[in-house]
C-alpha positions in Angstrom: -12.4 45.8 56.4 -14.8 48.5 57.6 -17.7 50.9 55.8 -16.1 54.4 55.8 -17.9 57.4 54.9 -16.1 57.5 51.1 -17.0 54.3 50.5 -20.6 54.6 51.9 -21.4 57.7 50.1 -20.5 56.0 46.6 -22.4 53.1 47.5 -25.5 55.4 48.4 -24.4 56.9 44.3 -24.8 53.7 43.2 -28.1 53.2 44.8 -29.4 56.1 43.1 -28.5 54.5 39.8 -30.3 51.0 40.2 -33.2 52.2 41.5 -32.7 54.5 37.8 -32.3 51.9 35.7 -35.7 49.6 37.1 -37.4 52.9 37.1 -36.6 53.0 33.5 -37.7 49.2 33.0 -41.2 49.5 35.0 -42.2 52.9 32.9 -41.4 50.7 29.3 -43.9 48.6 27.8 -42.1 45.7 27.0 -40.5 44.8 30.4 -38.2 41.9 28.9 -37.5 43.7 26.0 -36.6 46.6 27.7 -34.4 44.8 29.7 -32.7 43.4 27.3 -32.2 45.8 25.3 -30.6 47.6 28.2 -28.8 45.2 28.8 -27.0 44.3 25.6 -25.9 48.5 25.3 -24.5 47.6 29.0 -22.4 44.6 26.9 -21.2 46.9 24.5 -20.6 49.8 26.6 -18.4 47.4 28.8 -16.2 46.8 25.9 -13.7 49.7 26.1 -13.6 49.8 29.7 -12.2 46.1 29.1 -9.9 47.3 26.6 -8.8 50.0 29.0 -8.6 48.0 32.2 -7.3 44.5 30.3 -8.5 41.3 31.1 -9.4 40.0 35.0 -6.7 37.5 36.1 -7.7 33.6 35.0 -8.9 32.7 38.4 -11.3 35.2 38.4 -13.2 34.0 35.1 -15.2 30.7 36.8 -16.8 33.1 39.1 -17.7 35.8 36.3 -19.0 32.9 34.1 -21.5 31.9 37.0 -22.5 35.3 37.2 -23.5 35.1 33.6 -25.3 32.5 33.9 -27.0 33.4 37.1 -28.0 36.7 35.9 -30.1 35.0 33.1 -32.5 34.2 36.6 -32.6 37.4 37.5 -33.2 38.9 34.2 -36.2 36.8 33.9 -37.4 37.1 37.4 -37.4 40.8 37.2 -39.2 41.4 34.1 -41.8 39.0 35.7 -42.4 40.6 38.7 -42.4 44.3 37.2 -45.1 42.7 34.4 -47.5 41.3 37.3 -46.8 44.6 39.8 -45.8 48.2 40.6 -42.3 49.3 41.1 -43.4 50.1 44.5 -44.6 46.9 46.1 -42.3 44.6 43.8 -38.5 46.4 44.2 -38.7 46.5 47.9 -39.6 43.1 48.1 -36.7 41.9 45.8 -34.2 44.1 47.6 -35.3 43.3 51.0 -34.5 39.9 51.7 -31.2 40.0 49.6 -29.6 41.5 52.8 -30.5 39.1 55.0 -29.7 36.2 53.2 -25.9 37.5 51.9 -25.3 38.5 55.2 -26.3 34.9 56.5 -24.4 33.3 53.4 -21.4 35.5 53.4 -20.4 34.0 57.2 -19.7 31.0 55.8 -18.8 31.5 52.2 -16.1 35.0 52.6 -15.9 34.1 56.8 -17.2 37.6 57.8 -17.8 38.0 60.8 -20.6 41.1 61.5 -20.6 43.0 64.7 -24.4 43.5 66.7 -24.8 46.7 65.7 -23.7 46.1 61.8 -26.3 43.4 62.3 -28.8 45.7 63.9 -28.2 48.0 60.5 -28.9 45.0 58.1 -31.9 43.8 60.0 -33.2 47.5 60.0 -32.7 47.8 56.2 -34.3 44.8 55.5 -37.6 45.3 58.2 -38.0 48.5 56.2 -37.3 47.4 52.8 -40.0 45.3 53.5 -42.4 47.5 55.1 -42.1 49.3 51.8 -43.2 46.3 50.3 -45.5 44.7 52.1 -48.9 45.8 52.0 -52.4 44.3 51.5 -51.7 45.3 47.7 -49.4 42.6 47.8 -51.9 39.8 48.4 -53.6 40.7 45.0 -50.8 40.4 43.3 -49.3 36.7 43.9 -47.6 36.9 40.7 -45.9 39.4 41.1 -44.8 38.9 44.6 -43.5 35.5 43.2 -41.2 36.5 41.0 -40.1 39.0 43.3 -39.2 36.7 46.4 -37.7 34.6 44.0 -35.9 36.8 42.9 -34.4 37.6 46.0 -33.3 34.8 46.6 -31.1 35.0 42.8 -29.9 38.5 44.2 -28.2 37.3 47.2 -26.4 34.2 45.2 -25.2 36.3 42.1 -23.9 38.9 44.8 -22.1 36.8 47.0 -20.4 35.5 43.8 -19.3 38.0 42.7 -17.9 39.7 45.9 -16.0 36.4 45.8 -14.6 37.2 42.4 -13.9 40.8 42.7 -12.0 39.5 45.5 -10.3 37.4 43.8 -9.2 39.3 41.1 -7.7 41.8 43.1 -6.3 39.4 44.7 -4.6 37.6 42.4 -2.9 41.3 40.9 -6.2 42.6 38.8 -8.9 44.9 39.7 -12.5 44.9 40.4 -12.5 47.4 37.2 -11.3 44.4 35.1 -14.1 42.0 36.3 -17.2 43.8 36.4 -16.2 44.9 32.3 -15.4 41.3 31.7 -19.1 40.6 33.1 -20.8 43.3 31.7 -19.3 42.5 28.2 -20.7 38.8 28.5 -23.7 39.8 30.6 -26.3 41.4 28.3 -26.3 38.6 25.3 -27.7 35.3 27.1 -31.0 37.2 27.9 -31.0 39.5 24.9 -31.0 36.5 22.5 -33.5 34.8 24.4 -35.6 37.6 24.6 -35.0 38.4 20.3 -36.0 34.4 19.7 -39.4 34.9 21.6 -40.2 38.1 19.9 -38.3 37.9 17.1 -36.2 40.9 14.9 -39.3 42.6 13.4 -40.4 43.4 16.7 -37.2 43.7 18.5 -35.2 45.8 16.1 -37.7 48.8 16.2 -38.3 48.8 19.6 -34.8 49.2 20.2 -33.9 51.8 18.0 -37.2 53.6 19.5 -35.7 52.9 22.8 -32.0 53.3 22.7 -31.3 56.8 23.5 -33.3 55.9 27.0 -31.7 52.7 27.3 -28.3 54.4 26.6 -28.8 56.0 29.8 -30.4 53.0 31.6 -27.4 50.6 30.5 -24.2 52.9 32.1 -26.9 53.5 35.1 -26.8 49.5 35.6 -23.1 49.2 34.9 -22.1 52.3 37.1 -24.2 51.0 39.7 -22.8 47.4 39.6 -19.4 48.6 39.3 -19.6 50.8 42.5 -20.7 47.8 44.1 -18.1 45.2 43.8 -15.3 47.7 44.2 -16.8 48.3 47.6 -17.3 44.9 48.4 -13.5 45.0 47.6 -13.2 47.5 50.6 -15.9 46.5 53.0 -17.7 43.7 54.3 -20.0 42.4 51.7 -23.0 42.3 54.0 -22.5 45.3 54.9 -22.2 46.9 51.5 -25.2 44.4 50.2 -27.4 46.2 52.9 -26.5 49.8 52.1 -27.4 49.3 48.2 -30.4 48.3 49.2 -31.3 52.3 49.8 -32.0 52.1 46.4 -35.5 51.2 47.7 -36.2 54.5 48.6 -35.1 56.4 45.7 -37.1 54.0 43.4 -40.5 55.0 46.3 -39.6 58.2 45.5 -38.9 57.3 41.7 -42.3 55.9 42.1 -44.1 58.6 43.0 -42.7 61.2 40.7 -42.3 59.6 37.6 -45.0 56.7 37.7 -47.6 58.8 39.7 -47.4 55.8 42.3 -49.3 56.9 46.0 -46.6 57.3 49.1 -48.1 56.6 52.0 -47.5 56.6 55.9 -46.4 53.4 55.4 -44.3 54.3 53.0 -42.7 57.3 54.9 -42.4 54.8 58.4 -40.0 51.8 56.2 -37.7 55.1 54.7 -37.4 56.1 58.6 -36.6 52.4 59.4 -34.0 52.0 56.5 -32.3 55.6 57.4 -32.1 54.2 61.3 -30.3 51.0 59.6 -27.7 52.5 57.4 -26.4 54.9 60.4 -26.7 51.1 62.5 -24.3 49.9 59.8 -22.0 52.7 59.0 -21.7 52.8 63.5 -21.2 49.1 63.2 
């Protein structure tokens, strides 16, 4: 498997879109209810591609119930870091060390085997997802930096699970199409109820009528994004692919900046060099 410039170029697409969709999250007022309500649209917009695509093969199902459950972590991790911080200083510390660690985990777990430079390319994302990050900023925010690291580490596991399952459904004669529907449809409702028992329907409801238009947009942002993934991961090494998403750093700087009047500084314009210099590394690679 190799990154060609097709499957790079929808990857960078999907990027765009996740960096969208937390934008959209950050800007709310109700991080965990935005979420969720995002969330649970994603479920039910996952429904007809379902119906369209049919069910993922029977082996594939452990691994999309994992993801489920794994996803409740992340869910709850991300609305804690974006509570306690900005976009800018806690997305590029949640996106950063994914990289590093699925490229690390996926050697044993898919038996990938990276070449120097691809690894030069996922090093370089990762330094400047983190220079991004990292700033003094960060050390008066412990919270939020937390949740964010933390919630790194729940990236890299839900993503190398389900690389292994969008593997395995096309493997076994389905399509990654099939399961990321399947685990959208089942995705949004763990956290969603959680979410409408801690704040119950008389907040909940109007908030996400108020909301739903945005979230709308939000929810096939996340789902799109997602989807692109896995069928790429179905084409290309999953490190590889789980470095390249991780662009979406600088679109959510830049995100940052325009929509939530966040400052972009030299430091912030030295890790978007650094993270360009990696993604040529790992398309070379």
């Amino acid at each position: 498997m190799t990154l060609t410039w097709p499957v790079a170029a929808a990857v960078l697409l999907g990027a765009l879109l996740h960096a969208g969709w937390n934008a959209l999250v950050k800007s709310s007022t109700d991080k965990a209810l935005d979420t969720a309500v995002i969330h649970v649209i994603g479920s039910l917009l996952g429904l007809p591609l379902l119906l369209l695509a049919g069910l993922p093969p029977a082996a594939a199902w452990p691994f999309i119930l994992a993801s489920v459950v794994i996803h409740i972590g992340y869910y709850i991790a991300l609305t804690g870091a974006y509570r306690h911080g900005d976009l800018g200083l806690t997305y590029p510390l949640m996106r950063g060390l994914g990289p590093m660690l699925v490229a690390l985990s996926s050697t044993l777990t898919v038996g990938e085997q990276l070449s120097p430079t691809a690894w030069a390319g996922v090093l370089g994302v990762c330094a400047g997802v983190l220079v991004l990050g990292l700033s003094s900023h960060a050390l008066e925010r412990p919270q939020a930096v937390g949740f964010a690291l933390a919630n790194a580490v729940v990236i890299a596991i839900y993503t190398v699970v389900d690389a292994l399952g969008a593997r395995t459904a096309v493997r076994e004669g389905g399509s990654a199409l099939q399961y990321i529907a399947a685990l959208f449809v089942l995705d949004g409702w763990p956290f969603g109820l959680l979410v409408l028992h801690r704040r119950g329907f008389a907040v909940a409801w109007p908030y996400a009528r108020a909301r739903a238009p945005l979230a709308t947009i939000g929810a096939a942002a996340s789902l799109g994004s997602y989807g692109i993934a896995l069928w790429a991961m179905t084409r290309a090494p999953v490190a590889v692919v789980a470095a390249l998403r991780e662009t979406s750093v600088l679109f959510a700087a830049l995100l940052g900046t325009w929509l939530l009047r966040e400052s972009f500084s030299i430091r912030r314009a030295t890790g978007t060099a650094v993270i360009v210099a990696g993604v040529v590394a790992l398309r070379l690679g």
